[in-house]
C-alpha positions in Angstrom: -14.3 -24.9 -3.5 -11.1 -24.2 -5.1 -7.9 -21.8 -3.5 -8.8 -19.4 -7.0 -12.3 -18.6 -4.9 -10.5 -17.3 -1.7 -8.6 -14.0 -4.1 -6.2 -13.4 -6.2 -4.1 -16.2 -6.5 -0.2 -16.1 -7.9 2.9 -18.6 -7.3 5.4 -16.7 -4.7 8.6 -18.8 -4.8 6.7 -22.2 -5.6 4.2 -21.4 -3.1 0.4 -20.5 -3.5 -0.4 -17.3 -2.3 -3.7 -15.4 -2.1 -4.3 -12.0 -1.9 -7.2 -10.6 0.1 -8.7 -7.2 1.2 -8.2 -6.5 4.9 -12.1 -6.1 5.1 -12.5 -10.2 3.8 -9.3 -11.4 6.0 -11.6 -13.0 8.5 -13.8 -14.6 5.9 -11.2 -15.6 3.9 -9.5 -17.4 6.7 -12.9 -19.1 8.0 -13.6 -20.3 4.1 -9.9 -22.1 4.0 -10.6 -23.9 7.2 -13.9 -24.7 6.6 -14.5 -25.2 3.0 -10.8 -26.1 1.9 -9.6 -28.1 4.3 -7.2 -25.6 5.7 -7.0 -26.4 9.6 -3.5 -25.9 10.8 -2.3 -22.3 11.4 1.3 -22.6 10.7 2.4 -18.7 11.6 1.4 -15.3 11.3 3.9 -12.5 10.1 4.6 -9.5 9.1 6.7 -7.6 6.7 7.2 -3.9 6.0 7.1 -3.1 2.3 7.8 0.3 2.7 5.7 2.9 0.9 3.2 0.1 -0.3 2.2 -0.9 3.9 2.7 -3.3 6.1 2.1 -6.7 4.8 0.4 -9.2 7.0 0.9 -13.6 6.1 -0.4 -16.3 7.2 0.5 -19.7 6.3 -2.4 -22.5 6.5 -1.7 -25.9 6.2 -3.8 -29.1 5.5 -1.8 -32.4 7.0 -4.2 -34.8 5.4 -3.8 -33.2 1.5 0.0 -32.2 2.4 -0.6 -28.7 0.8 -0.7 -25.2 2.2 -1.4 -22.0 1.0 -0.1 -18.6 2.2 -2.8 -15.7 3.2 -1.0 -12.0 2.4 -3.1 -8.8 3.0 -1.4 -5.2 3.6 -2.5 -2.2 5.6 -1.7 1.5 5.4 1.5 2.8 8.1 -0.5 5.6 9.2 -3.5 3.1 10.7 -2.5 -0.3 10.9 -5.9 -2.3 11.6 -6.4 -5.4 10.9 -9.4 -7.8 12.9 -8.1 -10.7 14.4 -7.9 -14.3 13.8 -8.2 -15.2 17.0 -11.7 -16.4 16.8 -11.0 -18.5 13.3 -7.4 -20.1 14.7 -6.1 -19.7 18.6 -2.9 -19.8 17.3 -2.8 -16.9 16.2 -3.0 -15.1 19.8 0.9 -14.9 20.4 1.9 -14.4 16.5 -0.9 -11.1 16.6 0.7 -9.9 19.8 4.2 -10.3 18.3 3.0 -8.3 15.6 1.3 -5.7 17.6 4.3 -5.1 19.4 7.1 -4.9 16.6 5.2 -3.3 13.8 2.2 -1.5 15.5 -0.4 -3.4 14.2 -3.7 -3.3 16.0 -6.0 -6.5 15.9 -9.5 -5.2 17.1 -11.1 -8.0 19.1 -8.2 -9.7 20.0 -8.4 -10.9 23.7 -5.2 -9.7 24.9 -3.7 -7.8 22.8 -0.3 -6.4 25.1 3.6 -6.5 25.1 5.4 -9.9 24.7 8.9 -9.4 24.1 10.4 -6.2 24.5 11.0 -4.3 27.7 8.4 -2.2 30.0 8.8 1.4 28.8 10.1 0.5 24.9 8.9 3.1 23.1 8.5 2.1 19.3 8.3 -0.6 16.6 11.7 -2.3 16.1 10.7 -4.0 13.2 9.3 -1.3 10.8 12.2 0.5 8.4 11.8 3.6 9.6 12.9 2.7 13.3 16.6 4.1 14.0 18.8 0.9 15.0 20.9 3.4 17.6 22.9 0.6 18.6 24.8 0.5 14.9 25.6 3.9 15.8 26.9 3.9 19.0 29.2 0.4 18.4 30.3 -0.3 15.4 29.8 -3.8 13.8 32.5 -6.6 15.0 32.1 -8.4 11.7 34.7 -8.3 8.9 35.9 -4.8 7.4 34.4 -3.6 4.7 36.1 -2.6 1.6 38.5 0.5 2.1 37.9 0.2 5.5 41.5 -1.8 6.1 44.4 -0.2 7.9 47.0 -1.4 5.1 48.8 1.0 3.2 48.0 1.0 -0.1 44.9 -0.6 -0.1 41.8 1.6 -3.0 39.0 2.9 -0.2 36.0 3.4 -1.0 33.1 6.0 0.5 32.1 4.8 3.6 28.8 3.7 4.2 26.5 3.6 6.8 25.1 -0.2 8.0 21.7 -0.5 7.4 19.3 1.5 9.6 21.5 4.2 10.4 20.7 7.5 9.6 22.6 10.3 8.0 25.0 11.9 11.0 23.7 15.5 10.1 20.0 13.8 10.7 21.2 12.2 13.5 23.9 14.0 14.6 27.3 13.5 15.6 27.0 13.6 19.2 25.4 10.2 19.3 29.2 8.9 17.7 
């Protein structure tokens, strides 16, 4: 068995990556350990590609061949289900759980499937774009100034700019400031 019979194979950054439905993630992952070779679980994560899903990795290695392959599904936002790899790789128990909790994804038949790292009582998915990072708006960033921000004289400005993950004020509103 060759990598090309797991999916659709391409090169992403100089590594092999193969594509997979989320209804064949299970198999697919079985057949690379099995058939290929493929019996260290490296890591488990997750990426949101905005309106195309969330994107689900793995990376699998093989120590003895020194080569690895990455294992990249998605799933829609609105029902993010994917079965779990606990039963192919026990690694994967805390990198599902880490998952569950900072992108929502639910792993049907995973053993444990609760919070890891956030607080009792958090309420959302801290990872996923559309989550409002409220502490950029309460404190501003301690870096460096950005351009036109400076308190010289003279000095061109620029429009200011909101950091990343902060909302519009009239979406979020200027009480929050």
């Amino acid at each position: 068995m060759t990598v090309d019979e797991l999916g659709t194979v391409s090169d992403s950054f100089g590594v092999t990556t193969v594509d997979v439905a989320p209804a064949d993630w299970v198999s697919t992952h079985e057949r690379a350990r099995d058939r290929l070779g493929l019996t260290f679980f490296d890591w488990l994560s997750v990426y949101d590609d905005a309106e195309a899903g969330l994107a689900i990795v793995t990376h699998l290695w093989s120590i003895p061949q020194r080569q690895g392959v990455l294992v990249r599904t998605r799933v829609s936002r609105d029902e993010p289900t994917l079965p779990t790899l606990t039963g192919v790789f026990r690694g994967a128990n805390w990198h599902e759980r880490e998952s569950f909790e900072m992108f929502g994804i639910i792993f049907p038949g995973h053993p444990l499937l609760i919070p890891l790292l956030l607080p009792d009582g958090f309420e959302g998915h801290p990872l996923r774009k559309e989550f409002v990072l409220a502490s950029r708006v309460a404190k501003s960033w301690p870096g460096a100034k950005e351009p036109g921000e400076s308190d010289a004289e003279g000095v061109p400005t620029r429009r200011k700019m909101a950091p990343p993950g902060v909302p519009d004020p009239a979406e979020w509103g200027e009480g929050w400031r």
